[in-house]
Backbone atoms as SQL, in Angstrom:
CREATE TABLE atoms (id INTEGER PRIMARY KEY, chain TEXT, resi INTEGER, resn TEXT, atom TEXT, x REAL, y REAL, z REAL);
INSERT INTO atoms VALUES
  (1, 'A', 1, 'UNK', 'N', 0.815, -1.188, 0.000),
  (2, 'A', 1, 'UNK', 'CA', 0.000, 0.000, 0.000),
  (3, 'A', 1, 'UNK', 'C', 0.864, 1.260, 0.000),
  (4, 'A', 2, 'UNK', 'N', 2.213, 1.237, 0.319),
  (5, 'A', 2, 'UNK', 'CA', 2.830, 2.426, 0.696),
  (6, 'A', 2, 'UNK', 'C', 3.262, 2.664, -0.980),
  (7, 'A', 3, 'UNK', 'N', 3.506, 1.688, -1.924),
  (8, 'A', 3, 'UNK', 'CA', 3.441, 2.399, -3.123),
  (9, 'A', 3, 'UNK', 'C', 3.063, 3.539, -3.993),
  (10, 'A', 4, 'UNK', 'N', 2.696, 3.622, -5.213),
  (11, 'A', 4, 'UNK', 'CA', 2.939, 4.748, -6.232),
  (12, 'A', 4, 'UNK', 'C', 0.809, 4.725, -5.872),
  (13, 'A', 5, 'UNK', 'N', 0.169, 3.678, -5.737),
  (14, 'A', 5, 'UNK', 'CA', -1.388, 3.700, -5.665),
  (15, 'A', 5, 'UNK', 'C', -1.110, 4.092, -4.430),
  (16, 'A', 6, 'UNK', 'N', -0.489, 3.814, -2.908),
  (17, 'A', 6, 'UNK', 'CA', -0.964, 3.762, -1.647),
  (18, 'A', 6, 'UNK', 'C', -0.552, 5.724, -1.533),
  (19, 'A', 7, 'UNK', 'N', 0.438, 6.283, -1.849),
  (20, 'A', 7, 'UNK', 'CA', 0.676, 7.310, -1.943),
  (21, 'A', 7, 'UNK', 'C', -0.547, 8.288, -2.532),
  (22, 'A', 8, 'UNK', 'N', -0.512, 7.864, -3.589),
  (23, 'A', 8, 'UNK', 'CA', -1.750, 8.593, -4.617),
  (24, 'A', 8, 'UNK', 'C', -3.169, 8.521, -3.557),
  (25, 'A', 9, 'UNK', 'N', -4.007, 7.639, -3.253),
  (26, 'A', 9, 'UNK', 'CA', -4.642, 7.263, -2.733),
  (27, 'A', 9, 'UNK', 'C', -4.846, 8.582, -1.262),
  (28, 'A', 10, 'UNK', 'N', -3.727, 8.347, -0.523),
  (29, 'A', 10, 'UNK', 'CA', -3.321, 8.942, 0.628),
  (30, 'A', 10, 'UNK', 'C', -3.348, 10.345, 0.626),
  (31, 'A', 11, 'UNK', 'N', -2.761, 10.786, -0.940),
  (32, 'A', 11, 'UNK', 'CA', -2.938, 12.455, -0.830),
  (33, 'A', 11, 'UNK', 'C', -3.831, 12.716, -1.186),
  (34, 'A', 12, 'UNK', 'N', -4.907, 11.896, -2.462),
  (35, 'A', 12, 'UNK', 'CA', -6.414, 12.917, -2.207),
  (36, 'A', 12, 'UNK', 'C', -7.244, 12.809, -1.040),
  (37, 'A', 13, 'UNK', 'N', -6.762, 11.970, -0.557),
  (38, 'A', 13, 'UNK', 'CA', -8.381, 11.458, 1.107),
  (39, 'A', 13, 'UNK', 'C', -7.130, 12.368, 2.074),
  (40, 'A', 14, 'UNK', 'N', -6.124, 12.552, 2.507),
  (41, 'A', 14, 'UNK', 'CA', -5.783, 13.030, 3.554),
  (42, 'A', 14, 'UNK', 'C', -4.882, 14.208, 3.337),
  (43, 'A', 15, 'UNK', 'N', -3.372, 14.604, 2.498),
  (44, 'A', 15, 'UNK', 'CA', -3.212, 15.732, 2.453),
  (45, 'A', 15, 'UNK', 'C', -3.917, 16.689, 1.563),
  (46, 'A', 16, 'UNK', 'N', -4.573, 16.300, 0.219),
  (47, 'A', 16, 'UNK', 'CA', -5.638, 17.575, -0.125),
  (48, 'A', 16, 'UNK', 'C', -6.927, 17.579, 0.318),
  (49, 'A', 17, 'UNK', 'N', -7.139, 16.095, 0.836),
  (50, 'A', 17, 'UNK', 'CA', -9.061, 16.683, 1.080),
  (51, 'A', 17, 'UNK', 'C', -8.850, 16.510, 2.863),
  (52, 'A', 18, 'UNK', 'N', -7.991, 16.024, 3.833),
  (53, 'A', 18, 'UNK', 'CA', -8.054, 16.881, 5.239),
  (54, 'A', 18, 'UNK', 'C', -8.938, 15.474, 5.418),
  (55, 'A', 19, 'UNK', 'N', -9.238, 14.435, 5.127),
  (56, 'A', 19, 'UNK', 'CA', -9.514, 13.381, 5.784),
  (57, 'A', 19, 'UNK', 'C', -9.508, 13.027, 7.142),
  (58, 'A', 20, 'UNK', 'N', -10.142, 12.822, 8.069),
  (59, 'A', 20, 'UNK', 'CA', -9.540, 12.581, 10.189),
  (60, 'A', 20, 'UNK', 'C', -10.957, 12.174, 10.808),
  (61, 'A', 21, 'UNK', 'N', -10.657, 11.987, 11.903),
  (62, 'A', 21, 'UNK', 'CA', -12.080, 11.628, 12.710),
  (63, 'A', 21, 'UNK', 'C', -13.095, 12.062, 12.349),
  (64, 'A', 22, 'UNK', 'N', -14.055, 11.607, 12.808),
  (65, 'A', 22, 'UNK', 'CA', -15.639, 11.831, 12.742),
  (66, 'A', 22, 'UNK', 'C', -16.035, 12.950, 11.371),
  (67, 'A', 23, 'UNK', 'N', -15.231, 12.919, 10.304),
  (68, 'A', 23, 'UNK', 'CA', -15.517, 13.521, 8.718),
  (69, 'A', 23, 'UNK', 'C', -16.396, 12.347, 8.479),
  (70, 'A', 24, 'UNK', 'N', -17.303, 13.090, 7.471),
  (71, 'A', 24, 'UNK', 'CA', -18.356, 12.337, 6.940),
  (72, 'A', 24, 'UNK', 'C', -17.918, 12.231, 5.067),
  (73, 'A', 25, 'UNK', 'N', -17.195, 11.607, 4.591),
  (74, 'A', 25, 'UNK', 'CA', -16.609, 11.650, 3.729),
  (75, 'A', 25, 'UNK', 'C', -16.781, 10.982, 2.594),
  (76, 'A', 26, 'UNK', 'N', -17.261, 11.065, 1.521),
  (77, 'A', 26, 'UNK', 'CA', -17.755, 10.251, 0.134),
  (78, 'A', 26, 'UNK', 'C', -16.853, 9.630, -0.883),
  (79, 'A', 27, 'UNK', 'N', -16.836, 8.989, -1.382),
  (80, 'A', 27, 'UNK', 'CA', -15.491, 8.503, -2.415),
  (81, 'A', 27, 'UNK', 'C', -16.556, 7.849, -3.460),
  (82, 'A', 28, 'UNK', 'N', -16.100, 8.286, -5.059),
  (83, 'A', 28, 'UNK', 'CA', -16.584, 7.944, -5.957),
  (84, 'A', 28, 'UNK', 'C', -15.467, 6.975, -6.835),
  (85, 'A', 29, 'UNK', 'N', -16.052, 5.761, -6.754),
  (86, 'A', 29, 'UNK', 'CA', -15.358, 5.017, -7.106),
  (87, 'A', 29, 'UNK', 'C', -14.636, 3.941, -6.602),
  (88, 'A', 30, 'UNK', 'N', -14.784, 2.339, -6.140),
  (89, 'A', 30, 'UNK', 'CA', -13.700, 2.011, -5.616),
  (90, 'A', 30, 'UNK', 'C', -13.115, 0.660, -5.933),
  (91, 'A', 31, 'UNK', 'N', -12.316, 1.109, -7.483),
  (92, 'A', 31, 'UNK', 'CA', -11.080, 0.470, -7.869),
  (93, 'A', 31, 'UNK', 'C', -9.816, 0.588, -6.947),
  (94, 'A', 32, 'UNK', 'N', -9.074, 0.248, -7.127),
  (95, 'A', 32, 'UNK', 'CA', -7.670, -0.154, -6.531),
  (96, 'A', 32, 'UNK', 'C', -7.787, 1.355, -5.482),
  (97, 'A', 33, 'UNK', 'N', -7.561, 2.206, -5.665),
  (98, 'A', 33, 'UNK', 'CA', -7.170, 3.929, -5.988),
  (99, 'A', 33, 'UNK', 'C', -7.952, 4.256, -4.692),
  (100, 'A', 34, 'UNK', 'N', -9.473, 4.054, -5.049),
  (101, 'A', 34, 'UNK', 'CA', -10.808, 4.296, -4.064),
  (102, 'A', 34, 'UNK', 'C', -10.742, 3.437, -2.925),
  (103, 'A', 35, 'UNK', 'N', -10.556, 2.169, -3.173),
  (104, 'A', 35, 'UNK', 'CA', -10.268, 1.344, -2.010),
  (105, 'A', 35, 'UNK', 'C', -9.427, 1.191, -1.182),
  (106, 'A', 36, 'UNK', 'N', -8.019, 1.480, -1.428),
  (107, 'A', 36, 'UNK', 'CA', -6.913, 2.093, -0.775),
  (108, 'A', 36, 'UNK', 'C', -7.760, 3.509, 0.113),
  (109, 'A', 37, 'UNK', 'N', -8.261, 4.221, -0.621),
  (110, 'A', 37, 'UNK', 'CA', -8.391, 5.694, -0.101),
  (111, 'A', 37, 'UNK', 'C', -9.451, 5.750, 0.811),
  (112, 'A', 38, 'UNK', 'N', -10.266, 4.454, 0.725),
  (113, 'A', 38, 'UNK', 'CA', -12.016, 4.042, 1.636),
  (114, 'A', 38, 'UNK', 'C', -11.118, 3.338, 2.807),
  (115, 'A', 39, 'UNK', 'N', -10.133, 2.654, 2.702),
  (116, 'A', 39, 'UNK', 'CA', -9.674, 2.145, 3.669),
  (117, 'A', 39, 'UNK', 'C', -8.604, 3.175, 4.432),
  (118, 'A', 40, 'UNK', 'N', -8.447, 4.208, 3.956),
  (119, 'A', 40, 'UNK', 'CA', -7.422, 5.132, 4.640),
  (120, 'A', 40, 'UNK', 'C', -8.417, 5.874, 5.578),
  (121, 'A', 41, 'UNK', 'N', -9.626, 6.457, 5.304),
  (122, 'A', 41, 'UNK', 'CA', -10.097, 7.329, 5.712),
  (123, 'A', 41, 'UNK', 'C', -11.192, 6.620, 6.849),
  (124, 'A', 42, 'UNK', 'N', -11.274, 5.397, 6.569),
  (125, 'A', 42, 'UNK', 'CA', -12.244, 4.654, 7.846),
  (126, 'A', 42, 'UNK', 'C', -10.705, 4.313, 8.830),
  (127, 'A', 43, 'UNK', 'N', -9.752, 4.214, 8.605),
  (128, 'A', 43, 'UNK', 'CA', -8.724, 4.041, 9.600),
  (129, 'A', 43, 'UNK', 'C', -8.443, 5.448, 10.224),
  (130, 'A', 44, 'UNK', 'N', -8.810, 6.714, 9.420),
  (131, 'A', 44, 'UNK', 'CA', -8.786, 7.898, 10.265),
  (132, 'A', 44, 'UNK', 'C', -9.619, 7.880, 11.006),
  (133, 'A', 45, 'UNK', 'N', -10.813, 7.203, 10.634),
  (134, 'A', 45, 'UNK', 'CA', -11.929, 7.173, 12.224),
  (135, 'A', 45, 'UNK', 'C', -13.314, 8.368, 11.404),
  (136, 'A', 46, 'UNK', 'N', -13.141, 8.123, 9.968),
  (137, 'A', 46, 'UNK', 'CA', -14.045, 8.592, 9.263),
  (138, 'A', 46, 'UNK', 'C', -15.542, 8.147, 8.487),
  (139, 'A', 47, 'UNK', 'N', -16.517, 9.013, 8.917),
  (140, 'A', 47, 'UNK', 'CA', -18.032, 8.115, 8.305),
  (141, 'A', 47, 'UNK', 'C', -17.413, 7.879, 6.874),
  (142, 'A', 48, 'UNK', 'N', -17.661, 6.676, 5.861),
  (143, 'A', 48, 'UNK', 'CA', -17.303, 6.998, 4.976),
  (144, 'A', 48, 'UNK', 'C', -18.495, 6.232, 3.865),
  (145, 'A', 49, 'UNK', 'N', -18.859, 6.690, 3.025),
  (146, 'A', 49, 'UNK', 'CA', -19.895, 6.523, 1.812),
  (147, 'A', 49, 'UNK', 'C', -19.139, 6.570, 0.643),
  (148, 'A', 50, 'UNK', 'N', -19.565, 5.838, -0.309),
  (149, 'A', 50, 'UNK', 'CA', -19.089, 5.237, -1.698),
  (150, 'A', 50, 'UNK', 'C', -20.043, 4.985, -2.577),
  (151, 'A', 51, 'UNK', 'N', -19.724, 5.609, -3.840),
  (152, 'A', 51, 'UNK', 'CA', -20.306, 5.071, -4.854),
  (153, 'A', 51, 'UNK', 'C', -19.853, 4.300, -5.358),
  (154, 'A', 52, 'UNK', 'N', -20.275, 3.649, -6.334),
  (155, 'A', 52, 'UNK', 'CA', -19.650, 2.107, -6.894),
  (156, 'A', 52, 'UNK', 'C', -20.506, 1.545, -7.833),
  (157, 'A', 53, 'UNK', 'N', -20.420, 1.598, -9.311),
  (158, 'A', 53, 'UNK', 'CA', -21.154, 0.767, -10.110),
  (159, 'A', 53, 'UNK', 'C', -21.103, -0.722, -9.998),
  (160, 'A', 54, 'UNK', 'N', -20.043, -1.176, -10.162),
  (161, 'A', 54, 'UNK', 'CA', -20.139, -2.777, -9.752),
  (162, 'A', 54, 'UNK', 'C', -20.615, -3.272, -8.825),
  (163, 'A', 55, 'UNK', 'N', -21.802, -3.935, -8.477),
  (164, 'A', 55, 'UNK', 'CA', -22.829, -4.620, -7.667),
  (165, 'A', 55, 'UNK', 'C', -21.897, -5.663, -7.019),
  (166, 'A', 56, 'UNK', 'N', -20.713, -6.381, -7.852),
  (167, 'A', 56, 'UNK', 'CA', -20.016, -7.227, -6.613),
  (168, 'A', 56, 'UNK', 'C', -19.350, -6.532, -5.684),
  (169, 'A', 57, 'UNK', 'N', -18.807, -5.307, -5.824),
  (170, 'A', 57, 'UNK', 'CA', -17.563, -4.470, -4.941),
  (171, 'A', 57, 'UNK', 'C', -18.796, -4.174, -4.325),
  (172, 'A', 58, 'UNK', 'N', -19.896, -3.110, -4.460),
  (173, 'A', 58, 'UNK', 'CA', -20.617, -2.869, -3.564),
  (174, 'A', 58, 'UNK', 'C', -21.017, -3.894, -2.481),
  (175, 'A', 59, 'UNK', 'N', -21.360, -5.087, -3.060),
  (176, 'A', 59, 'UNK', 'CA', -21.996, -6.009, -1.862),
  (177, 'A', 59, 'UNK', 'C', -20.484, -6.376, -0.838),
  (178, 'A', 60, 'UNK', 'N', -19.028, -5.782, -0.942),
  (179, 'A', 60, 'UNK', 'CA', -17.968, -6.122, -0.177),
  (180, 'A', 60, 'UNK', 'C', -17.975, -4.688, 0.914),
  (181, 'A', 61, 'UNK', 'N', -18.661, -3.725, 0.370),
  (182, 'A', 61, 'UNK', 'CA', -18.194, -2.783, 1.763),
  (183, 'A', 61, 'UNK', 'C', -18.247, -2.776, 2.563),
  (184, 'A', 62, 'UNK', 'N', -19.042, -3.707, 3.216),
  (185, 'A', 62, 'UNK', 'CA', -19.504, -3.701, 4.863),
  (186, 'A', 62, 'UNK', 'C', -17.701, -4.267, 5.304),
  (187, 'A', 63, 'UNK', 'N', -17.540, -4.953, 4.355),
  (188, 'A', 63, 'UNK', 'CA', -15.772, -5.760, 4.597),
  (189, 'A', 63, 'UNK', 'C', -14.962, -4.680, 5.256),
  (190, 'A', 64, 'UNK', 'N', -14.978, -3.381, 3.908),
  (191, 'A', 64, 'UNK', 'CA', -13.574, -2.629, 4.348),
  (192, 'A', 64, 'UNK', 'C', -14.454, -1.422, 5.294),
  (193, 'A', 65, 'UNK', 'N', -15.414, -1.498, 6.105),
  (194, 'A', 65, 'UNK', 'CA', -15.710, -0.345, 7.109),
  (195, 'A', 65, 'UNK', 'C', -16.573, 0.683, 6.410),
  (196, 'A', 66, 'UNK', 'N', -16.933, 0.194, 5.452),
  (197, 'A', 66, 'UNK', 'CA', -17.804, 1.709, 4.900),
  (198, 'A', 66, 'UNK', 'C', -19.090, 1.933, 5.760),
  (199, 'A', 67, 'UNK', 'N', -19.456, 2.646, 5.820),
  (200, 'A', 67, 'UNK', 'CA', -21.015, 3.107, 6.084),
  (201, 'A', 67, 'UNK', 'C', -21.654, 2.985, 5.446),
  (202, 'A', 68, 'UNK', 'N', -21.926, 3.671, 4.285),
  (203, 'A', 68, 'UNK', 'CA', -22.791, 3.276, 3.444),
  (204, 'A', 68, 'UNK', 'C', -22.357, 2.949, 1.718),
  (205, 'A', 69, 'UNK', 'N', -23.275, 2.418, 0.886),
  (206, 'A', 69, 'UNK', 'CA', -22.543, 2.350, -0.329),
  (207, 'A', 69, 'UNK', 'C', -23.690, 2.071, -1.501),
  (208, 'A', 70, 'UNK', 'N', -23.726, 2.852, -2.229),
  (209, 'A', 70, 'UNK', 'CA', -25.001, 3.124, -3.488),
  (210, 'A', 70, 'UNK', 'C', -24.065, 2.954, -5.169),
  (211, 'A', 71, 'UNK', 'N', -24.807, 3.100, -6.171),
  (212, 'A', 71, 'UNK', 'CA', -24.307, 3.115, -7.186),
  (213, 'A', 71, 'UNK', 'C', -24.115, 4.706, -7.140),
  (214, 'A', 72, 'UNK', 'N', -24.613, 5.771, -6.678),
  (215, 'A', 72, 'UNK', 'CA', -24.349, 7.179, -6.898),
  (216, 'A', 72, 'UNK', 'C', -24.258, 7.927, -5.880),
  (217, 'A', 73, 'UNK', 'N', -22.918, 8.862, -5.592),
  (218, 'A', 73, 'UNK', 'CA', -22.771, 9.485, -4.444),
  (219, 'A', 73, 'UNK', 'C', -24.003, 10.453, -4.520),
  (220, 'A', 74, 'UNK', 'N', -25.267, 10.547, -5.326),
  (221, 'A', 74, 'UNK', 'CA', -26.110, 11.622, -5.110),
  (222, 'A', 74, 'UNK', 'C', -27.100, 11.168, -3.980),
  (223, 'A', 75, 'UNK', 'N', -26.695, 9.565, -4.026),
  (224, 'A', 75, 'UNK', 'CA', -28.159, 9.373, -3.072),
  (225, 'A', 75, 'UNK', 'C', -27.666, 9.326, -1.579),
  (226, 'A', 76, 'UNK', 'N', -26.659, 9.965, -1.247),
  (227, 'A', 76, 'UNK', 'CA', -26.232, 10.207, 0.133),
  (228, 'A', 76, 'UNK', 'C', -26.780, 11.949, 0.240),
  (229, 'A', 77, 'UNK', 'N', -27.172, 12.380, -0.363),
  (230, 'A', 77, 'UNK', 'CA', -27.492, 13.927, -0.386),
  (231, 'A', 77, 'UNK', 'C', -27.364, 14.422, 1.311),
  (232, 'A', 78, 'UNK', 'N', -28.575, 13.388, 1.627),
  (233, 'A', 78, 'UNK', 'CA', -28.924, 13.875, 2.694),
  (234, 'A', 78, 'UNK', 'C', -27.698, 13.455, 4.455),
  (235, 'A', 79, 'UNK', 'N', -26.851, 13.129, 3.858),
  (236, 'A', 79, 'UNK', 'CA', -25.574, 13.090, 4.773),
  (237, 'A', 79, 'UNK', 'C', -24.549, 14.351, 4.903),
  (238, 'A', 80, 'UNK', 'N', -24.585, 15.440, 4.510),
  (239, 'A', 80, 'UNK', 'CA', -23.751, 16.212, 4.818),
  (240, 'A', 80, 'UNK', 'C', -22.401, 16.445, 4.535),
  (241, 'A', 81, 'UNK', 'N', -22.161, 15.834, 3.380),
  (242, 'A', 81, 'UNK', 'CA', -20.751, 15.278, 3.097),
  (243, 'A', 81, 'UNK', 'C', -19.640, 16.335, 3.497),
  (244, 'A', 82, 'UNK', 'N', -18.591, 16.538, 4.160),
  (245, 'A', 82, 'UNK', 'CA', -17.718, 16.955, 4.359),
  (246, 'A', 82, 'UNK', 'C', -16.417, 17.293, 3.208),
  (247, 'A', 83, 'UNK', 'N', -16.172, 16.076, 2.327),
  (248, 'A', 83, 'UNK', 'CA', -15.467, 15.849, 2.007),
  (249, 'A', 83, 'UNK', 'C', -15.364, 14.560, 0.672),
  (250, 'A', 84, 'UNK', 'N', -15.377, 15.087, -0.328),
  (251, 'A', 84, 'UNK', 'CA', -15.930, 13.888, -1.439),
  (252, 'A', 84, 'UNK', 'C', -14.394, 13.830, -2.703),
  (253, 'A', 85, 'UNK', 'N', -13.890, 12.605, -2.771),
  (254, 'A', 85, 'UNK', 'CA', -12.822, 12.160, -2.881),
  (255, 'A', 85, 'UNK', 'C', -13.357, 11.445, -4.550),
  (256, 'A', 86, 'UNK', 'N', -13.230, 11.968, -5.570),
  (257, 'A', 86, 'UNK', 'CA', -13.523, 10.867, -7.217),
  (258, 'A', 86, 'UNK', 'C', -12.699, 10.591, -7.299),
  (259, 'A', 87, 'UNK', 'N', -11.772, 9.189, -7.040),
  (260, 'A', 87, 'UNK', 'CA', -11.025, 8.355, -7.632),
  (261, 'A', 87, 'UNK', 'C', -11.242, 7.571, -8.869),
  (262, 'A', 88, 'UNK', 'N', -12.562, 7.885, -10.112),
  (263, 'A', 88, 'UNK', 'CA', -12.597, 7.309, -11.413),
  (264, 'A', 88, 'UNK', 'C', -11.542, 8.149, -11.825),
  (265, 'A', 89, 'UNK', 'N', -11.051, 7.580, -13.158),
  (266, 'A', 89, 'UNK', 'CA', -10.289, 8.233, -13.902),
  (267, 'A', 89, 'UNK', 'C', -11.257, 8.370, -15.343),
  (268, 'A', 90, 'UNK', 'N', -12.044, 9.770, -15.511),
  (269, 'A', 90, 'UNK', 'CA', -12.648, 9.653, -16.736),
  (270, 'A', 90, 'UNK', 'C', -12.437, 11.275, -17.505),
  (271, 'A', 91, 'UNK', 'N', -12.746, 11.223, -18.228),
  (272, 'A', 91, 'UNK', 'CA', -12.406, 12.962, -19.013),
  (273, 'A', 91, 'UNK', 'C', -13.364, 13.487, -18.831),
  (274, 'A', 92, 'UNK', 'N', -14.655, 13.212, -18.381),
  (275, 'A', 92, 'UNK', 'CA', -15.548, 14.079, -17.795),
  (276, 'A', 92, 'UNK', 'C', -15.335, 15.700, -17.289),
  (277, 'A', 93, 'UNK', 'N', -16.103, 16.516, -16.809),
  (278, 'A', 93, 'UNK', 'CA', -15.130, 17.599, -16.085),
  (279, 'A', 93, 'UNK', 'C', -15.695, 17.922, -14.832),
  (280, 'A', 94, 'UNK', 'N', -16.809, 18.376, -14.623),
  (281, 'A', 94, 'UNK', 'CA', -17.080, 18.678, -13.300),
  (282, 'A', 94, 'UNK', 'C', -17.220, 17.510, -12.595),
  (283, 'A', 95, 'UNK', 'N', -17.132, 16.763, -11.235),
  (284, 'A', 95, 'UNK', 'CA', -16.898, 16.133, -10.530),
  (285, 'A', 95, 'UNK', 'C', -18.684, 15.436, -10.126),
  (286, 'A', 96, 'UNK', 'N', -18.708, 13.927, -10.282),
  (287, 'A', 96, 'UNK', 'CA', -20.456, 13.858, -9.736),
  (288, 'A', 96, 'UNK', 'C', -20.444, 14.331, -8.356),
  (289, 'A', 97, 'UNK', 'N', -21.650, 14.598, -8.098),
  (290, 'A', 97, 'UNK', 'CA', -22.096, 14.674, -6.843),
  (291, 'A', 97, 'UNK', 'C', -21.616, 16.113, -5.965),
  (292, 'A', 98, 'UNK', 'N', -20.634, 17.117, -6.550),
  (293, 'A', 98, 'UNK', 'CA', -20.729, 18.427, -6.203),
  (294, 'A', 98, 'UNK', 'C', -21.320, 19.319, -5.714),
  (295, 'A', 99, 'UNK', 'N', -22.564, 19.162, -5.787),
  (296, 'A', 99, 'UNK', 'CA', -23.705, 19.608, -5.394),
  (297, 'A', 99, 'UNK', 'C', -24.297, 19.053, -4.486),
  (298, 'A', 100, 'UNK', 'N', -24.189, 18.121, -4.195),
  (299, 'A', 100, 'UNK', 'CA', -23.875, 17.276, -2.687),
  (300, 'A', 100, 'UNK', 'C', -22.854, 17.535, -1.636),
  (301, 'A', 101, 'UNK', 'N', -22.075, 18.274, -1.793),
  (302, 'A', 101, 'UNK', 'CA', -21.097, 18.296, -0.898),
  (303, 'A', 101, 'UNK', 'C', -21.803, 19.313, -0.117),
  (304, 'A', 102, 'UNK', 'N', -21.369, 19.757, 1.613),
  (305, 'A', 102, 'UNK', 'CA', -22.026, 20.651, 1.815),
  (306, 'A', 102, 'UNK', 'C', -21.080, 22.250, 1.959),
  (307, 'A', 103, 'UNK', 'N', -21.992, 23.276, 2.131),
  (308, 'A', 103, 'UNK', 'CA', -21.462, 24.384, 2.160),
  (309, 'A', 103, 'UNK', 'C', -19.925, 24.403, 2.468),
  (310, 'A', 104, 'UNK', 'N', -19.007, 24.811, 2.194),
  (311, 'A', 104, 'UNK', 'CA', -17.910, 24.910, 2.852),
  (312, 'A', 104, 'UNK', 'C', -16.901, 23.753, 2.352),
  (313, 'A', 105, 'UNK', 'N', -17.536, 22.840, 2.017),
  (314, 'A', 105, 'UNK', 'CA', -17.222, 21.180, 2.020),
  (315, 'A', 105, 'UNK', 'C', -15.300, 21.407, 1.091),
  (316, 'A', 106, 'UNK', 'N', -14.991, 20.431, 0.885),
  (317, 'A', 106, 'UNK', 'CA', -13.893, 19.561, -0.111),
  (318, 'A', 106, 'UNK', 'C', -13.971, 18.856, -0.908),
  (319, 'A', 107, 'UNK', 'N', -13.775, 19.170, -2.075),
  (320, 'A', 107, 'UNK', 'CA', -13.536, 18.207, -3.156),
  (321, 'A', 107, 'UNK', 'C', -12.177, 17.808, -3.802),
  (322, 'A', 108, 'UNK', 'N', -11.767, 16.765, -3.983),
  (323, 'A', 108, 'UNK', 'CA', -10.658, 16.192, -4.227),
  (324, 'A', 108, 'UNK', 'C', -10.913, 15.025, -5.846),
  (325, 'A', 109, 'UNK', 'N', -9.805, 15.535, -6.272),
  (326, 'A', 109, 'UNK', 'CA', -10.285, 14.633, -7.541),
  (327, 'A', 109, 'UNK', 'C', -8.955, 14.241, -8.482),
  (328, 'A', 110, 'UNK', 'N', -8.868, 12.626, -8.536),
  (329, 'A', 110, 'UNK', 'CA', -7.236, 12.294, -9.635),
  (330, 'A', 110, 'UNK', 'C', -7.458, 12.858, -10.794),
  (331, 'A', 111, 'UNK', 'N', -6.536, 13.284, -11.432),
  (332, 'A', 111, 'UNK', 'CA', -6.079, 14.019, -12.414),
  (333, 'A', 111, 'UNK', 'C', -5.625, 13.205, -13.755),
  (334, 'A', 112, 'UNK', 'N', -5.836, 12.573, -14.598),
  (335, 'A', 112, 'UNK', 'CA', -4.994, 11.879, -15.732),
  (336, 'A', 112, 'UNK', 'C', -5.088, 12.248, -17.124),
  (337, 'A', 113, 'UNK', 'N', -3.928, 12.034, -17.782),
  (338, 'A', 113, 'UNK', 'CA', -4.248, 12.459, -19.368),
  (339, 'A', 113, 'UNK', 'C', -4.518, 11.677, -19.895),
  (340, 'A', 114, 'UNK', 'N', -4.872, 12.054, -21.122),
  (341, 'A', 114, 'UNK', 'CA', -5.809, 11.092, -21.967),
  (342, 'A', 114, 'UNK', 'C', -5.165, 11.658, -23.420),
  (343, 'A', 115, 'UNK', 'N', -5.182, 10.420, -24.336),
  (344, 'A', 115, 'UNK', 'CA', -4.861, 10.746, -25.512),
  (345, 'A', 115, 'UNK', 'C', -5.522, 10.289, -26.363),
  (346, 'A', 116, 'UNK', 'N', -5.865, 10.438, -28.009),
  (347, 'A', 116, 'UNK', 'CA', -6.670, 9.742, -28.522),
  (348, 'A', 116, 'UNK', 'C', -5.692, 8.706, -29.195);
């Protein structure tokens, strides 16, 4: 985990998005990247919610400590999110679920290029 993913992982959930106790914290996505970063932030002692298209990873979260876990971080609306972490890698641009975060909140999001 302390690798080139456990690193990556580590700086969007804790040195840019401030990850720590009792944060109520969302992560979109959890491939390698997200799951490293779902498991960093429930070891900070953080609520943590996930989106997740794949129906098998979803039915594993109760495994790595999540709280809750939907196909879309929108249907946590009503949690207060603190802090919402997109670990997909897609060319999309604005971030899902933004509008979910609350007043004040953090958003954190990996960065990759893309070529055709």
């Amino acid at each position: 985990m302390a690798t080139d993913a456990g690193l990556t992982s580590y700086h969007a959930m804790v040195a840019r998005g401030g990850a720590k106790k009792g944060m109520r914290v969302g992560i979109i996505g959890l491939g390698g990247l997200g799951y490293i970063g779902a498991r960093i932030a429930v070891f900070k002692g953080a609520e943590v919610y996930a989106a997740e298209l794949n129906p098998e990873t979803r039915a594993r979260a109760a495994e790595i400590g999540l709280t809750g876990v939907a196909e879309s971080i929108t249907e946590f609306a009503d949690k207060d999110l603190q802090l919402i972490v997109d670990y997909r890698i897609t060319p999309e641009g604005i971030p899902e679920g933004l509008d979910r975060l609350r007043k004040g909140g953090v958003t954190s999001r990996l960065i990759a290029l893309y070529e055709d």
